[in-house]
C-alpha positions, 0 to 999 in steps of 0.5 A: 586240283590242290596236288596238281597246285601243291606240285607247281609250288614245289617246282617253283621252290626247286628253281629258286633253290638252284638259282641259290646254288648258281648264284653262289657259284656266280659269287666264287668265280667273282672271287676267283677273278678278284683272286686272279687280279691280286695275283697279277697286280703282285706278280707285276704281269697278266699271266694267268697260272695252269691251276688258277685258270684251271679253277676258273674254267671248272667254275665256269662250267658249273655256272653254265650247267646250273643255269642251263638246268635253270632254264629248262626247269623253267620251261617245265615250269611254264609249261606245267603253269600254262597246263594248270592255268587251263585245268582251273579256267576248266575247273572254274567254268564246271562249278560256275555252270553246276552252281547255276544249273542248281539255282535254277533248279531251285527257282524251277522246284519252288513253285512245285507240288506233289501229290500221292494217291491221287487216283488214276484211271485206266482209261483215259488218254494223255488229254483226259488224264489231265483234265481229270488231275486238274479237276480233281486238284480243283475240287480238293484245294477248294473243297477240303482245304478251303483254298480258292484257286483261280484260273490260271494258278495252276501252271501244269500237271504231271504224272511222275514215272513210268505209267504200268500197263493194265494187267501188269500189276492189278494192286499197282499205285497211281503215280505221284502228281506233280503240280507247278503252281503259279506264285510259291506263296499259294504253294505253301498255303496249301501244304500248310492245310494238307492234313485237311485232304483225304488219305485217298481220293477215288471217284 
């Protein structure tokens, strides 16, 4: 974005460097023209000499070739400035929804919690496995860290990846355990005492 601004900035320098140019052109031919009146007001007539009108016409020419580049680069100009307009709204609008969606994220992350080497049993389904996290999440907030958690505190519990089917890996770790907490307040208490919880936890 900042060469594609650099790249404006050096055409709006062009354009001002040739209407410098044909404004100076402007300025010759108006004294051509003053030279033009001299010359008649001496000579007594209105007649116009071969080389005199010659110069005008070769003068005249330049000014319209500079102007007329003027205006196209203009054009370019515009049309390059409604582009770059168009790139920044877009530019705009992807940092405002980035910074947004990370905000969020922060706000969604504060409440959360995650545990290792919770185990994980084997045999349960999707419905059990959660009853058993919770319980076990119970029992080592109140039991080993002294934390009292009511009803309704612990908003979700989550296994985190893919779980490995039996067999697959007869040493395989149990999944991390995501824990969103209701207040981040009672979050940090319980990081705050975890070097009171179990290495590992099994039944």
């Amino acid at each position: 974005m900042k060469e594609e601004l650099q790249e404006v900035k050096e055409e709006l320098q062009e354009v001002k460097k040739g209407n410098e140019q044909a404004c100076e052109a402007v300025r010759r031919f108006e004294e051509l023209i003053e030279e033009k009146n001299e010359n008649v007001t001496l000579q007594g007539n209105d007649t116009i000499s071969d080389k005199t009108e010659t110069k005008l016409a070769k003068e005249l020419n330049i000014i319209k070739k500079q102007v007329e580049g003027i205006q196209k680069r203009i054009e370019n100009l515009g049309k390059k400035w409604e582009e770059r307009e168009n790139e920044m709204d877009e530019y705009i609008t992807k940092k405002v929804f980035e910074i947004i969606k990370e905000k969020e994220e922060r706000v969604r992350r504060k409440n959360n919690l995650v545990m290792h080497n919770i185990e994980e049993p084997n045999n349960m389904n999707e419905k059990e496995l959660y009853d058993h996290d919770l319980a076990v999440c119970m029992d080592i907030f109140g039991n080993e860290i002294g934390e009292r958690i009511e009803e309704g505190e612990i908003v979700d519990i989550a296994r985190l990846g893919k779980k490995e089917e039996e067999g697959e890996n007869q040493n395989r770790r149990p999944r991390c355990l995501l824990i969103k907490m209701k207040e981040p307040e009672k979050k940090w208490s319980i990081i705050k005492n975890a070097k009171k919880i179990k290495t590992t936890r099994k039944n």
